[in-house]
One Martini backbone bead per residue (centre of mass of N, CA, C, O) as a GRO file, in nm:
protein
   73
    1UNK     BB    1  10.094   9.382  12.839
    2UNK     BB    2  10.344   9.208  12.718
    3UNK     BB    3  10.493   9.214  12.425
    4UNK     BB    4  10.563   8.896  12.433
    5UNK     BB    5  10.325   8.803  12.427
    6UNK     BB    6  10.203   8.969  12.181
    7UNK     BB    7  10.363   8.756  12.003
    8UNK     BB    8  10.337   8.447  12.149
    9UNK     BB    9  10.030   8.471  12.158
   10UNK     BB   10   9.751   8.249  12.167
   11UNK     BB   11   9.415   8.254  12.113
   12UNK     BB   12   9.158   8.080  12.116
   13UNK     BB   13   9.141   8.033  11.747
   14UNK     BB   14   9.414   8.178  11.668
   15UNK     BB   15   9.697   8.420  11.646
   16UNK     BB   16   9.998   8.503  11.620
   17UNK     BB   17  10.191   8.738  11.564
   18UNK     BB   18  10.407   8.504  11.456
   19UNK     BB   19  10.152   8.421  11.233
   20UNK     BB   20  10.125   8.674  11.068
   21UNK     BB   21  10.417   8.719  10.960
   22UNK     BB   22  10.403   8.454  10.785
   23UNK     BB   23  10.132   8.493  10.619
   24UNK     BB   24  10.291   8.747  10.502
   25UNK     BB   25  10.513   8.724  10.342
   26UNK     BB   26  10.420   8.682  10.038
   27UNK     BB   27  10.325   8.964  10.019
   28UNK     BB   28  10.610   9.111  10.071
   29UNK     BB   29  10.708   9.029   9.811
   30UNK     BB   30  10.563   9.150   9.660
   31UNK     BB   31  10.573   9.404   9.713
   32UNK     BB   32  10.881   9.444   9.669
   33UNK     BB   33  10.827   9.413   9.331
   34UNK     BB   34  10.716   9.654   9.295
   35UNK     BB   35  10.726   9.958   9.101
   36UNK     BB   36  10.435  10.068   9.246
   37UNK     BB   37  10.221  10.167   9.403
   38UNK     BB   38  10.082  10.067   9.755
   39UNK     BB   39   9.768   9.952   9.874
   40UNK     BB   40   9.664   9.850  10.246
   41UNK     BB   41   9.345   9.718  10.319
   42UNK     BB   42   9.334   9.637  10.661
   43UNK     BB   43   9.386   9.503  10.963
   44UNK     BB   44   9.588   9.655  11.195
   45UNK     BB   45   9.775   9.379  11.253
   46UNK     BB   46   9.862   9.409  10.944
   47UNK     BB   47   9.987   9.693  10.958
   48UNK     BB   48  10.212   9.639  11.150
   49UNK     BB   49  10.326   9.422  11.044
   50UNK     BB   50  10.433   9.574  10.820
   51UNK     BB   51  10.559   9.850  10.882
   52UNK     BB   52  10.789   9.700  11.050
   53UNK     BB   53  10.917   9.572  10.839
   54UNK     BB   54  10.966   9.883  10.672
   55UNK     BB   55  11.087  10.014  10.966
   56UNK     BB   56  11.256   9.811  11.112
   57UNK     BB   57  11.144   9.740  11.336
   58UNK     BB   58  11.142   9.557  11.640
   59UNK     BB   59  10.946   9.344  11.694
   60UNK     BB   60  10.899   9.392  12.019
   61UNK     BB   61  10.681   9.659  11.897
   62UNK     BB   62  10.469   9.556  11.652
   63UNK     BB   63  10.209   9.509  11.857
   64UNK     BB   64  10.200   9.868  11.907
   65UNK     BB   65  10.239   9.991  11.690
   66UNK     BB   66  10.142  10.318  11.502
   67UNK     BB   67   9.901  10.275  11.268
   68UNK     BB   68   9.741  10.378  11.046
   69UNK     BB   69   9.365  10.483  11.058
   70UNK     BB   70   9.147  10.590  10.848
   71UNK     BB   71   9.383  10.813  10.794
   72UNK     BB   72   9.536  10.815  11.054
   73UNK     BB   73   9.827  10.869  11.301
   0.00000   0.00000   0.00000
């Protein structure tokens, strides 16, 4: 599946992977402000999102990035 449907491809009654990073802003913006370690505990789409993020990736490529997962990378 291209990695361009996975961004905005919407599955009957879900959201897309960028309707996940909008709704995910506020968070962003929060964890930005902490001054002190952040532990986040979500579902995979969630930290994918959060991850490419802080590492700058891609849009393109953050709907499969790689993101620890139970502890493991």
């Amino acid at each position: 599946m291209p990695t361009l449907f996975l961004c905005v491809g919407r599955y009957p009654s879900g959201e897309s992977y960028l309707d996940v990073i909008q709704r995910l802003e506020p968070v962003i913006i929060e964890i930005e402000r902490e001054r002190e370690c952040v532990c986040v505990v979500a579902h995979q789409a969630i930290l994918r999102a959060l991850y490419g993020y802080f590492t700058k990736c891609p849009l393109k490529v953050r709907p499969v990035v790689t993101a620890a997962c139970n502890g493991q990378n």
